[in-house]
Steps between C-alpha positions, in 0.01 A plus 500: 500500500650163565853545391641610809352210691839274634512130431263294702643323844357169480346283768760329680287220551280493188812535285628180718202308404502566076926369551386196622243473243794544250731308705571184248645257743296206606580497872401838599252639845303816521539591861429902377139567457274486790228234351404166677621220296389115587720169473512524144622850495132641390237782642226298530152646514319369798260288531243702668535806269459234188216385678372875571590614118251233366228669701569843431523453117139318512351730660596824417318722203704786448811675542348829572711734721480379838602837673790667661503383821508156328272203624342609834502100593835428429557832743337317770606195463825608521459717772336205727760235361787775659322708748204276606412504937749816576418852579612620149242269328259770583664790371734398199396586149630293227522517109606238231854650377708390192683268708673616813726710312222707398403537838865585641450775187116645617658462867800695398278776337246527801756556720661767262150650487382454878863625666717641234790512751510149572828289486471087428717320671613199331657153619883457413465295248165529382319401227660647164173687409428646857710821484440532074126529570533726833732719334261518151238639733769769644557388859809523637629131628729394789609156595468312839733235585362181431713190371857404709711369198765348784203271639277495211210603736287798588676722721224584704711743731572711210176513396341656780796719577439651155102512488510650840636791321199540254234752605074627410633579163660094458372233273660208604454194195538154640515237300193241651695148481755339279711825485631585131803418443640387799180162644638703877179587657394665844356281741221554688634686806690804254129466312412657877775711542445689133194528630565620826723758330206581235281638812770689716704647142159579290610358260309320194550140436470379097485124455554319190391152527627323141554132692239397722524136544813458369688516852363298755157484424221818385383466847857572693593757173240706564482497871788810506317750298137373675694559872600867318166572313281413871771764665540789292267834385599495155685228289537407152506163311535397191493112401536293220342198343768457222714218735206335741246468202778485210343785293821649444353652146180568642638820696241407747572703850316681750569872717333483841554848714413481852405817648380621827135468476329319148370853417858659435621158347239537190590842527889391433300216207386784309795642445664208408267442260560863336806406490437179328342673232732733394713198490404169381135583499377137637673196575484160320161316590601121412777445792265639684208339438703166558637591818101593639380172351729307697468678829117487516473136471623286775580202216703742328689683757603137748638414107677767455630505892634148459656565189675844659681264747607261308690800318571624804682148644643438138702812590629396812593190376674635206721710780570236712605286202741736411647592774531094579746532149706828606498338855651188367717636214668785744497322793365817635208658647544816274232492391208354729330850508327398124342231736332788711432709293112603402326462114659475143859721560806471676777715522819278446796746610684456189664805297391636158814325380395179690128534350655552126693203498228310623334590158777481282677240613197290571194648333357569884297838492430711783491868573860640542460596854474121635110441464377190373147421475493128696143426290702505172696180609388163427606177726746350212647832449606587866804254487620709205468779682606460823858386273484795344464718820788331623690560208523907524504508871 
């Protein structure tokens, strides 16, 4: 049965992450993964989800099965946190998901099931598990343009001139802020004109939010896919709690579909939820329960907002810290765009070769296409690697 099965193709970036494990040398940066690292290079657990696990542990008294929709609390919460005073907060149905990627995977199946014809399109780049997961679920994919490599910014011409080409039969998957792997986002005003496109094309918009707060603030993150949720028919989102609430192990995410009227929205929930069940039955309660503790209570959740921005400026001061070095070492502005760029990656521009030598030669990982993740730094390491950079340029 299994002997005709090829050798496994291993994660690019998982495989990146157990070399640097093995990597022996004592100066050495994992710019690879996508995890949020502090000042001393650690994931911390917050403080308001420590807080939040001490209450959940006293007081629950079982571990019965919670059911498959997952905790019908942490459904709403999520869905007001998101969704809360626009028109699709009245007709959006959510469930609790094994982390967004089980949502992009129930998504990917409803759509299969609900409009078997349906092509995804995808953002060029996107995020290395979009098109795997679509493709699992038998859709066909296409890419819009997306990221200008020349100016290191969304080319938001592009863009439109390709979606205006996608029709009824279209699922269009945006990524909601923070883009993976390029930090290029769209600003407000192509927000409005993807939307804009979504009502005269017919096509249907897919948003996967893995970064709120990371950007700017959760606030001016969100405010793209809100503008696009209060405009649209249909819509789907999926959102994750693994960067924002740090429950990367949790698998803690949430599906919300947004449907004409609330009536064919929990029509759209059921069948997600048959779908969940011939899948991973029911998702993990404890993330879960964490994430509702902290949203209903108003100690909790200004806690947990203040620590999201001081991520969230620790980012941006990580960026403009090293572009301050390349600035200064290349007497160059080649690479200012890390400055403006949104969340945890950045695409540098360098080649494969380029990106290999950086780990050879200096025991600097990142993903062979030019991504780094800017969270993995840490302030004493960004001279190293700014001389580095400079190095293989």
């Amino acid at each position: 049965m299994f002997s005709h099965l090829p050798a496994p193709v291993l994660d690019t970036i998982i495989s990146l992450s157990a070399a640097y494990q093995e990597d022996t040398r004592s100066q050495k940066v994992d710019l690879g993964i996508g995890v949020y690292k502090n000042s001393q290079g650690h994931t911390p657990i917050m403080q308001a989800i420590s807080a939040a696990q001490t209450r959940v542990t006293a007081a629950q008294t079982t571990k019965a099965y919670v059911g498959i929709a997952g905790c019908e609390h942490f459904n709403q919460s999520m869905t007001d946190l998101v969704l809360a005073d626009t028109s699709a907060h009245s007709r959006v149905a959510t469930i609790q998901t094994p982390g967004a990627s089980g949502g992009l995977r129930m998504f990917a199946d409803l759509i299969k099931f609900a409009q078997p014809e349906s092509t995804i399109w995808l953002s060029n780049p996107s995020y290395v598990n979009h098109a795997p997961i679509m493709e699992a679920a038998g859709l066909d994919v296409k890419y819009y343009a997306y990221f200008n490599p020349e100016t290191k910014t969304v080319d938001k011409e592009a863009l439109l001139t390709d979606l205006a080409q996608a029709g009824p039969k279209d699922v269009v998957l945006l990524h909601g802020c923070c883009h993976n792997p390029t930090g290029a986002d769209m600003d407000f005003a192509t927000w409005q004109a993807v939307t804009a496109l979504a009502q005269q094309q017919g096509f249907t918009p897919f948003v996967d939010a893995a970064y709120l707060g990371f950007g700017d603030s959760f606030a001016q993150d969100s405010a793209g896919l809100r503008y696009m949720a209060d405009h649209v028919d249909e819509m789907m989102l999926t959102v994750s709690c693994s960067k924002n609430f740090g429950l990367y192990r949790e698998r803690t995410g949430a599906a919300m579909v947004i449907a004409k009227t609330s009536q064919e929205a929990a029509n759209a929930k059921g069948k997600l939820l048959n779908l969940a069940r011939s899948s991973y039955t029911m998702p993990p309660d404890h993330g879960a329960a964490l994430v509702r503790t902290v949203l209903q209570d108003d100690e909790l959740k200004a806690s947990w907002m203040t620590e999201l921005s001081e991520m969230q400026h620790r980012l941006l001061s990580l960026r403009q810290s090293l572009c301050k070095e390349l600035r200064n070492k290349l007497d160059t502005s080649q690479f200012d765009f890390i400055e403006q760029h949104k969340g945890m990656f950045s695409v540098l521009g360098l080649t494969p070769e380029q990106m290999t030598r950086l780990r050879e030669e200096f025991a600097i990982y990142g993903v062979t296409d030019g991504r780094i993740n800017i969270a993995g730094l840490t302030e004493d390491a960004i001279p190293y690697v700014a001389d580095s950079i400079t190095k293989v340029c």
